[in-house]
N, C-alpha and C positions, 0 to 999 in steps of 0.2 A: 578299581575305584575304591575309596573309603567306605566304608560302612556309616551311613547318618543315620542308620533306622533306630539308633537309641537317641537321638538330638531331641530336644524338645522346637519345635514349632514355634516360633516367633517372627517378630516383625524386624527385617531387617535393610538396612539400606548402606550405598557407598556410592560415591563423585567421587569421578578420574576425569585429571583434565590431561591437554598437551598442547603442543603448538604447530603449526609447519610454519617454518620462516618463508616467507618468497618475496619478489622483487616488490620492491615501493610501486611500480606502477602495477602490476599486477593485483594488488591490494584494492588500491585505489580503482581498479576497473571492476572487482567483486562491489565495494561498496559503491560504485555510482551504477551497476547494473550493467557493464559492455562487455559480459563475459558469454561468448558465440554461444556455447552448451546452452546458455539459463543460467538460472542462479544456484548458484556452485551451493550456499548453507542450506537452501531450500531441502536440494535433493542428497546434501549429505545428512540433514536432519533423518527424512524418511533414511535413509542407506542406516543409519546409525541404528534407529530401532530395530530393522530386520536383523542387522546382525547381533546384539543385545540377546532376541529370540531366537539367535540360532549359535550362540556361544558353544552350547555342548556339543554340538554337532563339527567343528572348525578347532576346541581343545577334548580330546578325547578323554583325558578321564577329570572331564566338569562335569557335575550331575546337570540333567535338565532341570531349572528352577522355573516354576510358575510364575513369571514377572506379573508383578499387580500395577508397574507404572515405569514409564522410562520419561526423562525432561533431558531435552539436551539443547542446549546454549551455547550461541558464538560471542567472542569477540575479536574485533579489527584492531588492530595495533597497525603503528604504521608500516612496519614489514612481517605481517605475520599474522594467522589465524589461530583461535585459541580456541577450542573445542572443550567441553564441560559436559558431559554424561552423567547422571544420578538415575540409578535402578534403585525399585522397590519391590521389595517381596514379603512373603510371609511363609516362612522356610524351615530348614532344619539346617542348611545349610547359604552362608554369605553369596552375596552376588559382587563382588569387586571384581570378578572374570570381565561377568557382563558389561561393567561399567568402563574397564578397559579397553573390550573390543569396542563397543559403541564409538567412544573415541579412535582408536586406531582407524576404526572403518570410516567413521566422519572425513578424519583426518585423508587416508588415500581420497574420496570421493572428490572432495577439494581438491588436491593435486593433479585428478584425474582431469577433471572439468578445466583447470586453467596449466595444465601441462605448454602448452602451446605458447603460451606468453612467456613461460618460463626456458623455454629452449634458448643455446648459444647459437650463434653458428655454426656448429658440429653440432650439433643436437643434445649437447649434456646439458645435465640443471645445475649449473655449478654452485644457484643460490640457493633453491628448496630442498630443504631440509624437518623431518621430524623431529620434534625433541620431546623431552620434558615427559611422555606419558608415565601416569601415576598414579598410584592412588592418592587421592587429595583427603577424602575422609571415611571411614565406615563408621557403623552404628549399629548396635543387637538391643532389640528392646528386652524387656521381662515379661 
């Protein structure tokens, strides 16, 4: 791992979004609510924090950062879920890890919960697809 112990200590934060593609009706069965699991953003919300708080442990050389706030955001597009993670801390060292896993993990938790809608008749997903994870923005205060 790097050495932070000379960083100075500030306020820092960064949003990372992404998307999973998946079929129009499957979309459309998140936002009307007829998704068998429960609601798929609900429990990728929670899923997204925990992982957030457990980035160091899942990338090996992330220092653990003291999260002071994680906000994570959907939206519906007509094929496709878009995920939005912003971590805050007050560090020595950036949190855009965390802000990427939140998303990623968001992202599978949805997948996971409407995987079933998504299957062919051979069982592959020929439509759901991740994209786009990113960082969207960081920011180091003084």
């Amino acid at each position: 791992m790097i050495d932070v112990s000379g960083k100075e200590t500030v306020p820092r934060r960064a949003t990372a979004v992404g998307r999973l593609r998946l079929k129009k009706s499957t979309v459309d069965a998140i936002r009307n609510g007829e998704v068998k699991k429960g609601d798929p953003l609900a429990v990728a919300d929670v899923a997204s924090i925990m992982a957030v708080k457990k980035t160091s442990e899942l990338i090996p050389l992330c220092h653990p950062v003291p999260v002071d706030a994680v906000d994570v955001r959907f939206r519906l597009g007509a094929d496709y879920v878009e995920a939005e993670c912003t971590v805050a801390a007050t560090y020595r060292t950036g949190v855009e890890m965390e802000a990427l896993t939140g998303v990623a993990v968001a992202l599978l938790n949805v997948w996971d919960m409407v995987k079933y809608l998504e299957k062919d008749e051979g069982g592959q997903y020929p439509d759901a697809e991740i994209t786009g994870i990113r960082v969207k923005e960081k920011w180091k205060g003084q």
